[in-house]
C-alpha positions as a Python dict, from the first residue, in 0.01 Angstrom:
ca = {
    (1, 'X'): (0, 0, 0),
    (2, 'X'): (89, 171, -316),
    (3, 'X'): (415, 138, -515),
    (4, 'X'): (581, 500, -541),
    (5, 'X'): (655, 456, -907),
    (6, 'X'): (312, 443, -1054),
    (7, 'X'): (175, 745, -1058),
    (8, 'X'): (443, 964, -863),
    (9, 'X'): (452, 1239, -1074),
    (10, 'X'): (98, 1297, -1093),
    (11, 'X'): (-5, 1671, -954),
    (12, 'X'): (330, 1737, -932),
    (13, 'X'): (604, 1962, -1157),
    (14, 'X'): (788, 1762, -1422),
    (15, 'X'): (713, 1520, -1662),
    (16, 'X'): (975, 1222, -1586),
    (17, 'X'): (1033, 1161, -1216),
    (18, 'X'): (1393, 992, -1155),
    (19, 'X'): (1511, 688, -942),
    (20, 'X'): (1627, 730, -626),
    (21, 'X'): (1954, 934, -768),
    (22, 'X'): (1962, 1197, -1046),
    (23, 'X'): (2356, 1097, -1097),
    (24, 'X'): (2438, 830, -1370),
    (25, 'X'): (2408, 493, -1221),
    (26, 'X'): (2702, 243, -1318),
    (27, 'X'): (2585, -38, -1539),
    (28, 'X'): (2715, -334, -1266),
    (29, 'X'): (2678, -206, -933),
    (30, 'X'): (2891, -503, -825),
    (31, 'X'): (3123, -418, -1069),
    (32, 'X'): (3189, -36, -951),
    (33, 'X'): (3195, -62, -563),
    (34, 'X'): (3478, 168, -349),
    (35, 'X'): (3737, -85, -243),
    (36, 'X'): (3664, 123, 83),
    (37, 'X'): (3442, 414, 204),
    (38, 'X'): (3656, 468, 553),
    (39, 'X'): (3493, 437, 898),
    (40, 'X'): (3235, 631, 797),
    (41, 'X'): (3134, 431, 544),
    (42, 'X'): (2787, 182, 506),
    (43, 'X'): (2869, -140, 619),
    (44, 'X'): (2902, -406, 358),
    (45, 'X'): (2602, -525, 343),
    (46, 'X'): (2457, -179, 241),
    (47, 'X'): (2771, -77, 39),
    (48, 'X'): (2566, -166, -295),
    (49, 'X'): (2258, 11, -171),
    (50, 'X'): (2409, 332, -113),
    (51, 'X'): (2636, 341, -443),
    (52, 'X'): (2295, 251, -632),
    (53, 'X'): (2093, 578, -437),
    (54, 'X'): (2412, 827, -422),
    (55, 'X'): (2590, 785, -759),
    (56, 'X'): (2899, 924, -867),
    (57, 'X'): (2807, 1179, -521),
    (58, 'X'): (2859, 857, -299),
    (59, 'X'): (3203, 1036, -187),
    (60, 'X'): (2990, 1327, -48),
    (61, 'X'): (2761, 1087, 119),
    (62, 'X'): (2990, 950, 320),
    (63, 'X'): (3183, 1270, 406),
    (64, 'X'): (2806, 1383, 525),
    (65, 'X'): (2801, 1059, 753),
    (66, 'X'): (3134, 1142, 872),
    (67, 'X'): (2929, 1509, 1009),
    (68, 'X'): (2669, 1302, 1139),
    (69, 'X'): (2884, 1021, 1318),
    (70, 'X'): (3112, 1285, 1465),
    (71, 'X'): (3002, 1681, 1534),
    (72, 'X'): (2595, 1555, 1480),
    (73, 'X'): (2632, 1302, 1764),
    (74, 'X'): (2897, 1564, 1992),
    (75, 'X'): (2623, 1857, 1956),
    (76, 'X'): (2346, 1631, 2065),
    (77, 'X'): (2147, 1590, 1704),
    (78, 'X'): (2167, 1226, 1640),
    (79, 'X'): (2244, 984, 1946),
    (80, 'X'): (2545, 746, 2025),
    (81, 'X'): (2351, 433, 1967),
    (82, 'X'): (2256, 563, 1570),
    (83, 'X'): (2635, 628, 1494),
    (84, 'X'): (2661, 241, 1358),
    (85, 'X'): (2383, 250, 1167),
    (86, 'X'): (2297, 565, 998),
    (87, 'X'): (2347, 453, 672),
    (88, 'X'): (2070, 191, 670),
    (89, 'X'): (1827, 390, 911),
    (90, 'X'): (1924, 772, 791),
    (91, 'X'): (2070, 840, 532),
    (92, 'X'): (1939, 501, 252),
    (93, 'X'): (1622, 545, 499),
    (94, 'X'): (1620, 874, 337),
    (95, 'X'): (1743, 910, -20),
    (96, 'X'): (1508, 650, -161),
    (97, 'X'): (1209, 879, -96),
    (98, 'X'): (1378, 1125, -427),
    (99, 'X'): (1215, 830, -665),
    (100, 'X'): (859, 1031, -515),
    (101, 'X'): (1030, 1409, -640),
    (102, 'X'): (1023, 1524, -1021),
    (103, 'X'): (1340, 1627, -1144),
    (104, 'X'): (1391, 2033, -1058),
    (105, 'X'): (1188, 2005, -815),
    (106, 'X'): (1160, 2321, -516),
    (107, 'X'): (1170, 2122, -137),
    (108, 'X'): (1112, 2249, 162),
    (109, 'X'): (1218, 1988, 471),
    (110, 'X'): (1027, 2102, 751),
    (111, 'X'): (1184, 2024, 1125),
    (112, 'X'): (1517, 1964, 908),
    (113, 'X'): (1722, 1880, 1236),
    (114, 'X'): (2042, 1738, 1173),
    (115, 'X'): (1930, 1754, 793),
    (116, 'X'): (1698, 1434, 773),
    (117, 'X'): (1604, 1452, 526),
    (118, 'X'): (1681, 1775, 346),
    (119, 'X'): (2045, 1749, 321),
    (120, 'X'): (2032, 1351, 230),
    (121, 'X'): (1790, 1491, -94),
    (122, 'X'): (2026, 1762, -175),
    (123, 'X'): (2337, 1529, -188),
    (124, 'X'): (2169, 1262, -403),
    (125, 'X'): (1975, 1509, -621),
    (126, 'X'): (2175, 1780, -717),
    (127, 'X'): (1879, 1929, -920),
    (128, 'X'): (1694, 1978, -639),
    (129, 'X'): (1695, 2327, -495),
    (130, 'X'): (1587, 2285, -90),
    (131, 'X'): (1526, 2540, 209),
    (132, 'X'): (1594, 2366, 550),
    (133, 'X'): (1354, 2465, 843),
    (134, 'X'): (1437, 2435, 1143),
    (135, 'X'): (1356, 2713, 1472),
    (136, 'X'): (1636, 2536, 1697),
    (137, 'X'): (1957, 2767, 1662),
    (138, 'X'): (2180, 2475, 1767),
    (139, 'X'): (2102, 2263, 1490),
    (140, 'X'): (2054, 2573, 1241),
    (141, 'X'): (2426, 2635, 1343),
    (142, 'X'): (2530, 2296, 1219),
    (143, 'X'): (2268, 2258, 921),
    (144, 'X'): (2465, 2596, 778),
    (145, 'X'): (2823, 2405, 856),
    (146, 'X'): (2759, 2113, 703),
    (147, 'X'): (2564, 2279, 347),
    (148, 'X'): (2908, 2460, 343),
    (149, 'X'): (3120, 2166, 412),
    (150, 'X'): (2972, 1989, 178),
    (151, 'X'): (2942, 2236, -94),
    (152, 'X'): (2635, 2280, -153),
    (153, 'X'): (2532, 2649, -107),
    (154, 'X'): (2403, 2650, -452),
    (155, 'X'): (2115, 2465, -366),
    (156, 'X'): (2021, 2454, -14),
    (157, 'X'): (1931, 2733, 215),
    (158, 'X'): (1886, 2699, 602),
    (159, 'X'): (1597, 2882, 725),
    (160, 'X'): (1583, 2895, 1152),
    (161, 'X'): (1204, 2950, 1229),
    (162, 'X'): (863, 2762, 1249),
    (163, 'X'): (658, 2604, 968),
    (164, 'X'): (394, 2850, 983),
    (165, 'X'): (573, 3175, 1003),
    (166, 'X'): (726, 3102, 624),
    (167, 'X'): (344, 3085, 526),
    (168, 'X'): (344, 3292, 215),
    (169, 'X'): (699, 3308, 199),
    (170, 'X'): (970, 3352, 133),
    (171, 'X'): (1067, 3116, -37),
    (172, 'X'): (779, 3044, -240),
    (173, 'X'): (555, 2752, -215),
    (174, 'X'): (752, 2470, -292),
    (175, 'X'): (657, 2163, -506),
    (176, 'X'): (706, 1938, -261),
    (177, 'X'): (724, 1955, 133),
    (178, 'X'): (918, 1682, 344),
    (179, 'X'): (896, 1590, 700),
    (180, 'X'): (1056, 1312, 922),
    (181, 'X'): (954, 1224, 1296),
    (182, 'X'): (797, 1557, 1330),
    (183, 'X'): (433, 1516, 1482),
    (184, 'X'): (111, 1328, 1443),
    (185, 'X'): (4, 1345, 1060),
    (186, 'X'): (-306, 1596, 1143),
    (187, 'X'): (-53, 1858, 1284),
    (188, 'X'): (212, 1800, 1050),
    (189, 'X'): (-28, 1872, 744),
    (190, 'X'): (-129, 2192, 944),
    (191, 'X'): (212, 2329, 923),
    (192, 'X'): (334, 2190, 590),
    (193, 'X'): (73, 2182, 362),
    (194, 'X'): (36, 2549, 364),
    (195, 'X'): (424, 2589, 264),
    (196, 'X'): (323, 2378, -67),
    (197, 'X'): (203, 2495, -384),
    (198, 'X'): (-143, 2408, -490),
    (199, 'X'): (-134, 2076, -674),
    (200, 'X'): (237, 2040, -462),
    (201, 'X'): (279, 1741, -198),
    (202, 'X'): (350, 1671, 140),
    (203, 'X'): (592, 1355, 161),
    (204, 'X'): (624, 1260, 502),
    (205, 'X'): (826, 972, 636),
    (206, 'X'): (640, 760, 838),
    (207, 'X'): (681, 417, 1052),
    (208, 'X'): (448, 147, 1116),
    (209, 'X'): (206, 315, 1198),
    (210, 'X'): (124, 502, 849),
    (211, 'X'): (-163, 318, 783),
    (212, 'X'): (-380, 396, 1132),
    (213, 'X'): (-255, 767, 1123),
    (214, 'X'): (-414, 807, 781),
    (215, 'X'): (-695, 646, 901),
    (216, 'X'): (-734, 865, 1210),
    (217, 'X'): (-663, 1158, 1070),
    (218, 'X'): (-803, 1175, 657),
    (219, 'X'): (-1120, 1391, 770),
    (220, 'X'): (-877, 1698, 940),
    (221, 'X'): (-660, 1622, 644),
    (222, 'X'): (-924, 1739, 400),
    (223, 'X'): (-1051, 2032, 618),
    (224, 'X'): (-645, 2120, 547),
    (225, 'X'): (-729, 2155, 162),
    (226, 'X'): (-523, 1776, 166),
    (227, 'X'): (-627, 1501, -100),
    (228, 'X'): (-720, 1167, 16),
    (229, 'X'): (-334, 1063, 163),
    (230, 'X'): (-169, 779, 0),
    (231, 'X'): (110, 565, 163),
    (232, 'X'): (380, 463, -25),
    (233, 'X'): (684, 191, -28),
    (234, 'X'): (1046, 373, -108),
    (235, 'X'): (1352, 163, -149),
    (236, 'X'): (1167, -176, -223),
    (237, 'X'): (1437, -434, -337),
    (238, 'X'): (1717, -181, -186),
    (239, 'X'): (1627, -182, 193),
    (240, 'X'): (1451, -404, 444),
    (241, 'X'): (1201, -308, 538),
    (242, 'X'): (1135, -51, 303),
    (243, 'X'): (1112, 346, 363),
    (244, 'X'): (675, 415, 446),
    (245, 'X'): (615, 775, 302),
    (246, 'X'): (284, 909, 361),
    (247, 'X'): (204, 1150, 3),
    (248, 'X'): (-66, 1417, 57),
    (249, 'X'): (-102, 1647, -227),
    (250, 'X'): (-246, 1994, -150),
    (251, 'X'): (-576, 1997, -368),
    (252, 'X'): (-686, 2370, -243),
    (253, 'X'): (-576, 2636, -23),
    (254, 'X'): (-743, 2668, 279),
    (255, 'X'): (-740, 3032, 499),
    (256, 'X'): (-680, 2888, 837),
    (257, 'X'): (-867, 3063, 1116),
    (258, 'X'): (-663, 3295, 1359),
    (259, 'X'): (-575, 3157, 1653),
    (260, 'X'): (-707, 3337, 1985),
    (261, 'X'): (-490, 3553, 2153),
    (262, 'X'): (-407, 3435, 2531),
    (263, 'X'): (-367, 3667, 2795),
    (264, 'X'): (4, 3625, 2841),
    (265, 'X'): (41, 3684, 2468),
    (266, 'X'): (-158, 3998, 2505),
    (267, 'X'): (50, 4138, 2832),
    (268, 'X'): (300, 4367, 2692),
    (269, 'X'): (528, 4334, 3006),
    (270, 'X'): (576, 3939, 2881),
    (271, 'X'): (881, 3826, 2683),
    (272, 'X'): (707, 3720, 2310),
    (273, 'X'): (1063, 3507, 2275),
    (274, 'X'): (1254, 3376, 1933),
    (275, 'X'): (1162, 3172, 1686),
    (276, 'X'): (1025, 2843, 1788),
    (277, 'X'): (898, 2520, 1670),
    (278, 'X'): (863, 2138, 1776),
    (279, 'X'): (1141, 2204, 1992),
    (280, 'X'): (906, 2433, 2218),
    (281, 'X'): (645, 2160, 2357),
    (282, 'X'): (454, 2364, 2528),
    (283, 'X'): (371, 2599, 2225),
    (284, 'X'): (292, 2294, 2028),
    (285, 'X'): (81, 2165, 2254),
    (286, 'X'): (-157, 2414, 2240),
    (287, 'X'): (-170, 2370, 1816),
    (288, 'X'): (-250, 2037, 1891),
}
């Protein structure tokens, strides 16, 4: 595997590609811990991890966590059992993959869901500007609450639709693309690499198994317009284990063929339906 900071800001916008937080860092993190974060705060044995990624935003982190724990758990967009740990498995899991972004950077998060990790990038990198995606209205309806909650409106838009209806915007191709637990890697870089920029990346958070999907799938990455995909540590000294981001960059755009036309599309008298996405299997299914 490949360590994110050499080379991360090659093919990509920006010249000096920051840490994992834009905000200035304080010189002892041991020295400048919250005496307490509140129930929503990280555990103590990730309290220095998350004051080291978040900054002077830490506050907002943990108000964010407070969204998650409570309305994101009620409305069905994070489950009980991840309550107690989504510091160390969301939102650190998260915010260490911004030492792979150049400062200024456009982001789209594809599949955004309960803002994993769009939202998590937007409130450790304030210089980030970043459209959400997501085609479920549910979790559109709380991605919009909680950019507004947390003030950041300036910077993050919520977009409810699919990956491939934004193709050729708006917005623009972005510099970079992100993606979290969305599909197999050949699919994902079917609906995200189009929505980057040429010489732009696809950063997609990965588990384990990183290493056999790029293996299984390099040959339909390249028919994509994809480089050769790289897979990078995040968060190495900071977390255990640390984040696994696959990095694709988009070498060349390629004109995807048009897709067939079924007969129930075709039968006027049939419902075409809204906007939807990876939460409409059977749709999917027939990308795949």
């Amino acid at each position: 595997m490949t360590n994110p900071r050499s080379g991360a800001g090659d093919n990509g916008p920006g010249e000096v590609v920051p840490g994992p937080s834009s905000s200035p860092q304080p010189s002892s993190a041991s020295n400048s811990l919250p005496v307490s974060a509140g129930e929503s705060g990280p555990p103590t044995e990730y309290l220095a991890a998350a004051v080291r990624v978040f900054g002077d935003r830490f506050p907002l982190a943990v108000r964010y966590a407070e969204l998650l724990v409570t309305d994101g758990v009620v409305r069905g967009l994070i489950g009980p059992r991840e309550a107690p740990r989504v510091w160390e498995r969301h939102l650190i899991n998260c915010s260490v993959m911004s030492e792979m972004i150049p400062i200024g950077a456009s982001v789209i998060d594809v599949g955004s869901g309960a803002g994993l990790p769009g939202i998590v990038l937007a409130v450790a990198r304030p210089d980030l500007t970043i459209t959400l995606v997501e085609p479920l209205a549910r979790r559109t309806a709380f991605l919009s609450e909680a950019v507004t909650a947390l003030g950041l409106d300036a910077t993050v838009t919520v977009v409810r639709g699919r990956a491939e209806d934004l193709v050729g915007g708006p917005p623009a191709a972005a510099d970079v693309v992100t993606a979290r637990a969305v599909a197999p890697l050949d699919r994902l870089a079917g609906w995200c690499l189009p929505l980057a920029a040429v010489g732009g990346r696809l950063l997609a958070l990965k588990g384990a198994s990183a290493v056999e999907e790029v293996a299984e799938h390099r040959e339909a990455i390249a028919r994509l317009g994809g480089a050769e995909p790289v897979v990078r540590l995040c968060g190495e000294g900071l977390i255990d284990p640390p984040t696994t981001v696959v990095e694709i960059v988009r070498e060349r755009a390629v004109v995807a063929p048009r897709p067939r036309t079924s007969k129930r599309a075709a039968d006027p008298g049939r419902s075409s339906g809204t906007a939807g996405g990876r939460g409409s299997g059977k749709r999917r299914s027939r990308r795949g």
